[in-house]
C-alpha positions in Angstrom: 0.6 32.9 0.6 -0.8 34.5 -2.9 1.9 37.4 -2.1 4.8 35.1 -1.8 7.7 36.7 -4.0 9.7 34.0 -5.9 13.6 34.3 -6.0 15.8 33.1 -8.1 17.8 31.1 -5.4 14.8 30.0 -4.1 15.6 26.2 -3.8 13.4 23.5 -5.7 12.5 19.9 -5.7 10.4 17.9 -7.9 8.3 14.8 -7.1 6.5 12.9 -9.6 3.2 11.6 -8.3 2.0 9.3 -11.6 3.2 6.9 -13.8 3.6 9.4 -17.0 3.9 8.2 -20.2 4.4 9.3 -23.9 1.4 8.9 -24.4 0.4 11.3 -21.6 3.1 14.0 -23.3 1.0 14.0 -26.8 -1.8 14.5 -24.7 0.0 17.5 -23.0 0.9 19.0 -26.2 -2.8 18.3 -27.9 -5.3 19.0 -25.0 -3.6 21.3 -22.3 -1.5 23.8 -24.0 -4.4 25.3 -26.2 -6.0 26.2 -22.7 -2.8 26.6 -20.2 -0.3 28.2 -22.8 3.2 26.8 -24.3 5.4 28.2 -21.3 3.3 26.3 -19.1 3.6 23.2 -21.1 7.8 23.8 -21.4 7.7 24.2 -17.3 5.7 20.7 -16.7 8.4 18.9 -19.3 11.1 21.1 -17.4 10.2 19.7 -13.9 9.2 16.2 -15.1 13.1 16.4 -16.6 14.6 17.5 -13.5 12.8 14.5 -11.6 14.5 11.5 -14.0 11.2 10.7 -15.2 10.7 7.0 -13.7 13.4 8.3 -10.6 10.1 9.8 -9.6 12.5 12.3 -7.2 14.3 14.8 -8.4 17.5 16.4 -6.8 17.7 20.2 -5.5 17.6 23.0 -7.9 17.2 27.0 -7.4 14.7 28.5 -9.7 17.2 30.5 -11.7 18.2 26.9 -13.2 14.6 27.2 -14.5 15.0 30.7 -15.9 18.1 29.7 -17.4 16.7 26.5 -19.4 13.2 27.9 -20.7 14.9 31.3 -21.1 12.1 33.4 -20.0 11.6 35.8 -16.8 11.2 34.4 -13.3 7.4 36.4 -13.0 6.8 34.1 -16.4 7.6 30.8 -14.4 5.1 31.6 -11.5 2.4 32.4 -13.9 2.9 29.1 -15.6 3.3 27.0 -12.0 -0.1 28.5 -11.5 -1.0 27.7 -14.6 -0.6 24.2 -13.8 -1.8 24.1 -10.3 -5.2 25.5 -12.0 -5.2 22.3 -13.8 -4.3 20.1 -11.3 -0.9 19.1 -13.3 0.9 20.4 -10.1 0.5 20.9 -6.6 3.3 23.5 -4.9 4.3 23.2 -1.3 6.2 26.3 0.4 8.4 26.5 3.5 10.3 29.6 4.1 13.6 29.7 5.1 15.7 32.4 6.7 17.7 33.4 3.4 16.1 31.4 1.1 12.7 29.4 0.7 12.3 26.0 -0.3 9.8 24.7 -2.7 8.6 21.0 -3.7 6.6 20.4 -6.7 4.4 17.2 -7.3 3.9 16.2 -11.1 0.3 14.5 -11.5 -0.2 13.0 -14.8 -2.8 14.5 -17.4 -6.4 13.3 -17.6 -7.0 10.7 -20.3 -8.7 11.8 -23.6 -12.0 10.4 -22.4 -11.7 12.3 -18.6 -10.4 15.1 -20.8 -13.6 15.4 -23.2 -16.4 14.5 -20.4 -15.3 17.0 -18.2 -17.2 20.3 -19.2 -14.4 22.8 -18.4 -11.7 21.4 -20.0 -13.7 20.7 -22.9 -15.6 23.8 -23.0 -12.4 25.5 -22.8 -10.5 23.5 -25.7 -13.5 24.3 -27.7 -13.5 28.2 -27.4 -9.5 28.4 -27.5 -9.3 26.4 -30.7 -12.4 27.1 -32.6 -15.0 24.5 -34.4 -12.5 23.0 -36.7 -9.6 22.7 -34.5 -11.6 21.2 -32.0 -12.9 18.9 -34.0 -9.7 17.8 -35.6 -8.1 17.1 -32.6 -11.6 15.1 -31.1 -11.5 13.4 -33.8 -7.9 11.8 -33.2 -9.4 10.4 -29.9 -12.5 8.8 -31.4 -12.7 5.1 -31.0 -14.3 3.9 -34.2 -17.9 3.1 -33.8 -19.6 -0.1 -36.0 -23.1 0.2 -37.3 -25.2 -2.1 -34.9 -28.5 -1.5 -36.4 -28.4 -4.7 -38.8 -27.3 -7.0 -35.7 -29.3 -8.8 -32.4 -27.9 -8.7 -29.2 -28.3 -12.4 -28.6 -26.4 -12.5 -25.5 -28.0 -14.5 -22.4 -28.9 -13.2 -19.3 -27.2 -14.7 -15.6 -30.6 -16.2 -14.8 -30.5 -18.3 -17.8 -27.6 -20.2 -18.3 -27.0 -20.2 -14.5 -29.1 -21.4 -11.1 -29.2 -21.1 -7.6 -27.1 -24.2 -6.5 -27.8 -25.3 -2.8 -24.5 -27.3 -2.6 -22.5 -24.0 -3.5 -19.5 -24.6 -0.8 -18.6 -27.4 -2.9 -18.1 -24.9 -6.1 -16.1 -22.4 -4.1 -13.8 -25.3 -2.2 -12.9 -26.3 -5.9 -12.2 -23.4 -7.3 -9.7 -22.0 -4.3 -7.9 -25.5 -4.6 -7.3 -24.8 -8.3 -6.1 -21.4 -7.4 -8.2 -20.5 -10.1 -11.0 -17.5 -8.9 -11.6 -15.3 -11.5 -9.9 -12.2 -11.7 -11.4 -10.3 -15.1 -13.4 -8.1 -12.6 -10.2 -6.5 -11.0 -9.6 -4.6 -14.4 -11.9 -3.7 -17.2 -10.2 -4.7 -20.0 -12.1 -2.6 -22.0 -11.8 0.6 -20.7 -8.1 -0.3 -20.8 -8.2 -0.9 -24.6 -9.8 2.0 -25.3 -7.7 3.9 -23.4 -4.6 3.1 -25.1 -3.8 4.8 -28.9 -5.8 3.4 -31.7 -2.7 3.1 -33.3 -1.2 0.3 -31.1 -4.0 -1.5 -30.2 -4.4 -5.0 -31.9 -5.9 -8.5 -31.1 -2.6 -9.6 -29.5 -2.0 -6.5 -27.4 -4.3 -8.0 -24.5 -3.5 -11.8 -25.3 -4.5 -14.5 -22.3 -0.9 -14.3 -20.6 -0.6 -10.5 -20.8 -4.2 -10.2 -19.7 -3.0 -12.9 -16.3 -1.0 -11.0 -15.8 -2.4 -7.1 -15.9 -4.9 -8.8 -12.9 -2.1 -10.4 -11.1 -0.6 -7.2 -10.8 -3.9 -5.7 -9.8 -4.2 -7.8 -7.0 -1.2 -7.8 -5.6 -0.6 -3.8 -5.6 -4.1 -3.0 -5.1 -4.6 -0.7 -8.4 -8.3 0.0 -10.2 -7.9 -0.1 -13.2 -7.0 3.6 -14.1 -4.2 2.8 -12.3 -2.8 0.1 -14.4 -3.5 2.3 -17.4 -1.1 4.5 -16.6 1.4 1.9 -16.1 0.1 -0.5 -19.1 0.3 2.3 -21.6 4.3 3.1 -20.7 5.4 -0.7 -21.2 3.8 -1.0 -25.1 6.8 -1.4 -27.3 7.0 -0.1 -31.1 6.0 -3.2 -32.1 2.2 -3.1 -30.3 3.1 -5.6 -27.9 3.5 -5.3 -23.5 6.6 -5.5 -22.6 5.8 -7.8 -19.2 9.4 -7.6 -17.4 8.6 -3.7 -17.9 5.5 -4.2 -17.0 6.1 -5.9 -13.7 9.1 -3.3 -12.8 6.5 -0.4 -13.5 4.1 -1.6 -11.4 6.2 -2.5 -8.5 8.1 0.8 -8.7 4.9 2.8 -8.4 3.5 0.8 -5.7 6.8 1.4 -3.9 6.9 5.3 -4.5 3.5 5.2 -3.0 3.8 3.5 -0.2 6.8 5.2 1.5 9.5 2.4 -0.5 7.7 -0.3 1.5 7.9 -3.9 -0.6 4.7 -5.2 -2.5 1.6 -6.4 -0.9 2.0 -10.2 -2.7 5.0 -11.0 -0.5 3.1 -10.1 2.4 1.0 -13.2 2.0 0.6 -15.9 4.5 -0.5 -19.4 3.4 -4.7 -19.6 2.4 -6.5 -21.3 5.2 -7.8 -23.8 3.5 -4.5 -25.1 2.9 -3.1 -24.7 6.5 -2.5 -28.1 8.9 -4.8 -28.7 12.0 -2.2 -28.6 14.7 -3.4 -31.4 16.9 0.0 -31.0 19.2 3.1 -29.1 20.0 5.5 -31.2 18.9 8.6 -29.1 17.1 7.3 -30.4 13.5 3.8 -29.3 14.4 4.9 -25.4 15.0 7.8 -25.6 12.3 4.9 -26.3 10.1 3.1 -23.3 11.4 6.3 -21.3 11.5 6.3 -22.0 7.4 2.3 -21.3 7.0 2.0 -18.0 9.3 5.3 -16.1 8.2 4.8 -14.8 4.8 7.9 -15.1 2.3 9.3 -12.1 2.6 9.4 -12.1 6.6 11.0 -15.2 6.6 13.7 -14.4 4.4 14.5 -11.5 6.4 15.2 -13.6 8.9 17.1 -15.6 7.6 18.9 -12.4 6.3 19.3 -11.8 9.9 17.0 -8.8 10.0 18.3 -7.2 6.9 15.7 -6.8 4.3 15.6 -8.7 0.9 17.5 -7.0 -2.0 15.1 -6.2 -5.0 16.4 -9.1 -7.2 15.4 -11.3 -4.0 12.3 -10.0 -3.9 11.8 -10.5 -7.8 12.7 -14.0 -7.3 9.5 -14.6 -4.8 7.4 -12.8 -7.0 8.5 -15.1 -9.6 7.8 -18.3 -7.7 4.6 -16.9 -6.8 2.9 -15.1 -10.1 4.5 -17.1 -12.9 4.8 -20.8 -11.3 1.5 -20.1 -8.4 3.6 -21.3 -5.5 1.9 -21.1 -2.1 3.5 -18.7 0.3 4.2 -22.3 2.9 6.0 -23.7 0.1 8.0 -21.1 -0.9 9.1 -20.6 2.7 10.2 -24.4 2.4 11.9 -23.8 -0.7 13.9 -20.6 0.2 14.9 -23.2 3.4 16.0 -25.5 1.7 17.8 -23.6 -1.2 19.2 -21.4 1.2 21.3 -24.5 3.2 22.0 -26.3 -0.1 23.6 -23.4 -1.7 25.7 -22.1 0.6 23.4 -19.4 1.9 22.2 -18.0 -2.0 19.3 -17.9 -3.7 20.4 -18.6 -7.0 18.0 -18.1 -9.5 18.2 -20.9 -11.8 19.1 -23.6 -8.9 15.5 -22.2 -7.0 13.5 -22.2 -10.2 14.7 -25.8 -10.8 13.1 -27.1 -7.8 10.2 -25.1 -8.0 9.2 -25.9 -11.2 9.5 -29.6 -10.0 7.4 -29.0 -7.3 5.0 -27.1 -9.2 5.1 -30.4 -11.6 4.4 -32.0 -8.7 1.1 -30.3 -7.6 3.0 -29.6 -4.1 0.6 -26.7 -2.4 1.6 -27.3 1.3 4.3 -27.1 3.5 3.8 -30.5 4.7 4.0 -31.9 1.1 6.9 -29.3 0.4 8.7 -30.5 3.3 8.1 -34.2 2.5 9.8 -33.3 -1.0 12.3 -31.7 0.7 13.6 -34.5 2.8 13.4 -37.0 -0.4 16.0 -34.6 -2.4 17.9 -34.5 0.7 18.3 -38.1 1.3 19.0 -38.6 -2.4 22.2 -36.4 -1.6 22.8 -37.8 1.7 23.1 -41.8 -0.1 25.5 -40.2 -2.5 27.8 -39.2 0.4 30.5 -42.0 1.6 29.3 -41.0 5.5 26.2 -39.4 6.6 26.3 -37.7 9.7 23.9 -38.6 12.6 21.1 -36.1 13.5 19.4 -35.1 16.3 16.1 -36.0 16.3 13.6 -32.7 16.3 11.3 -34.6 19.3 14.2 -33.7 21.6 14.2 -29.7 20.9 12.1 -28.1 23.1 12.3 -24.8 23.0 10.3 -22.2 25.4 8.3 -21.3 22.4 7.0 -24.5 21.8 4.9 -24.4 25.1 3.4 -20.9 24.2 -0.3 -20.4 22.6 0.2 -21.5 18.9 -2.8 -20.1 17.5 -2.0 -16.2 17.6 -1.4 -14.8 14.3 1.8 -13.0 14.8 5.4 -14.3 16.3 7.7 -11.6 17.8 11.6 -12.0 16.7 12.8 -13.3 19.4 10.2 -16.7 18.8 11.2 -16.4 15.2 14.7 -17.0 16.2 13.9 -19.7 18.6 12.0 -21.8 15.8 15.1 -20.6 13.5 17.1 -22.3 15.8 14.7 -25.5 16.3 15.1 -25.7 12.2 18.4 -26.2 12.0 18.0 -29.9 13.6 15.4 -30.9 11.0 18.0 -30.9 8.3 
């Protein structure tokens, strides 16, 4: 493979593997080209171009497109892609063709200042390359200023202290998951973050209580650490030192995408919490409509009412909505698409959605029981208003085949999905 002889119509593609930000540019420019050289540098801003930055794919392009923007020799490009490989800003995969071979190259972002100046090549490196001074300079513009402690008393109190060993425990944790309150501060460390961003930016509103919910939220539901959400915090800071949270949010749910093959977020995966489930004491057609509601997470169940099709994006920003910014239970956000869904002709129209829910949330409604309750009151509201109601069927005299099955396996196939879709359509 070290012999491979690169051709000008040797065809290319480019696949971004990190969130990279402007930030992560300057630090391009300031740590890595001293040590990897500036064609180097003008061939990982060439390929990160070609890829549409946040596109994170790029489309196909022979290597003489290369030559022909950075204008030097196609023996000068290989150097400098294994330049970067050496650095782990690239990784190259080859597959040879019968005329032509194809190439695809995955964009990693740099290492953070901190990663940069703890890891001993890189820094020894920097250090010979630039000399004493240099290196200093440019250390120095990383620096997070340091206060003099030695006047001041760490008077903070140990866990032991303020805190004791409380035999009736269950009773703490059974609050606290009713709240929907568990603490979530561990999921990032907040100051690792802040020092990781410029020093220029950072300020005491940067990382206020709602953009700090928020940074965990996000945390949760994709599953990043918290170098993770670095990357993606650090690209969503507008000029005036503040997070932008819609581009926070799209960030964050674009990378998790990317990552895991365009599949949708882990948060609209979620199935109602236990705790908050009904004991099924029968099999009546409420009974397993209820478990239909508490079983199927959001975004399953408005596929099916999709009729197999997959939500659209602004769909699935909608849940997310209900779910991160007004804490609605997955049950009652399958009751709420439901009954939005047959009030409105089939569309989930923002607003008219976040009407009701914030009503509900108003309301303290957390189960599908209560949802469904709710439900039926706003119904019959409409219903009194009408001149002539039409007579329903009641849902005791559905019995689908379903309904006799074993109700307490996790999973429904489609076809017992459609059955209960079916069963639904009588309890309206």
């Amino acid at each position: 493979m070290n012999d491979i002889t690169l051709l000008p119509a040797d065809n290319y593609m480019v696949l971004v593997k990190s969130i990279i930000t402007d930030f992560d540019k300057n630090n391009l420019v300031s740590l890595y080209e001293p040590i990897i050289g500036p064609i180097a540098t003008s061939l990982y801003m060439a390929l990160l171009r070609d890829a549409k930055y946040l596109e994170m794919i790029s489309d196909t392009y022979t290597h003489h497109h290369l030559v022909t923007r950075l204008k030097v020799e196609l023996s000068d490009i290989k150097k400098a892609r294994e330049s970067l490989e050496a650095v782990g800003l690239i990784q190259t995969f080859y597959k040879k063709g019968e005329t032509t071979n194809e190439y695809v190259y995955e964009i990693y972002s740099p290492l953070s200042p901190r990663e940069f100046f703890n890891s001993p090549i890189f820094n020894i490196t920097l250090y010979n390359n630039l000399g004493k001074s240099e290196y200093e300079r440019i250390k120095k513009e990383y620096e997070i200023p340091k206060i003099d402690m030695k006047e001041y008393s760490n008077i903070s109190k140990k866990l032991n202290v303020i805190y004791k060993s409380d035999p009736n425990i269950e009773t703490f944790e059974t609050r606290e998951r009713r709240n929907g309150s568990p603490s979530l501060d561990e999921l990032v460390d907040f100051d690792m973050l802040t020092n990781a961003m410029p020093n220029y930016i950072v300020n005491d509103n940067l990382f206020n209580k709602k953009v700090k919910k928020l940074i965990n939220e996000l945390a949760f539901i994709y599953n990043f650490d918290t170098n993770r959400m670095i990357d993606i915090v650090r690209d969503t800071i507008t000029d005036k030192g503040i997070v932008d949270k819609e581009a926070l949010r799209k960030n964050a749910r674009k990378y998790y995408e990317y990552n895991n093959n365009f599949n949708l977020p882990s948060l609209v995966y979620k199935t109602q919490p236990e705790y908050l489930k009904e004991s099924l004491g029968d099999k009546s057609p409420i009974s397993q409509i209820i478990y239909m509601f508490e079983n199927t997470s959001p975004i399953d169940y408005l596929t099916i009412k999709n009729k197999g099709v997959k939500p659209t994006s602004r769909d699935i920003k909608i849940i997310e909505s209900l779910a991160m910014d007004l804490n609605l239970k997955p049950a009652v956000i399958n009751v709420l698409i439901d009954y939005v869904l047959r009030k409105n002709n089939n569309k989930l129209n923002k607003d008219y959605i976040e009407s009701i829910a914030s009503q509900w949330q108003r309301l303290g409604i957390e189960t599908a029981k209560e949802a469904m309750e709710q439900a039926r009151k706003e119904n019959s509201k409409k219903v009194k208003t009408s001149s002539a109601q039409p007579v329903r069927k009641k849902v005791e005299q559905i019995e689908p085949s379903w309904f006799n099955k074993d109700i307490k396996k996790e999973e429904m196939s489609a076809e017992e999905l459609k059955e209960l879709e079916e069963a639904f359509k009588e309890f309206r």
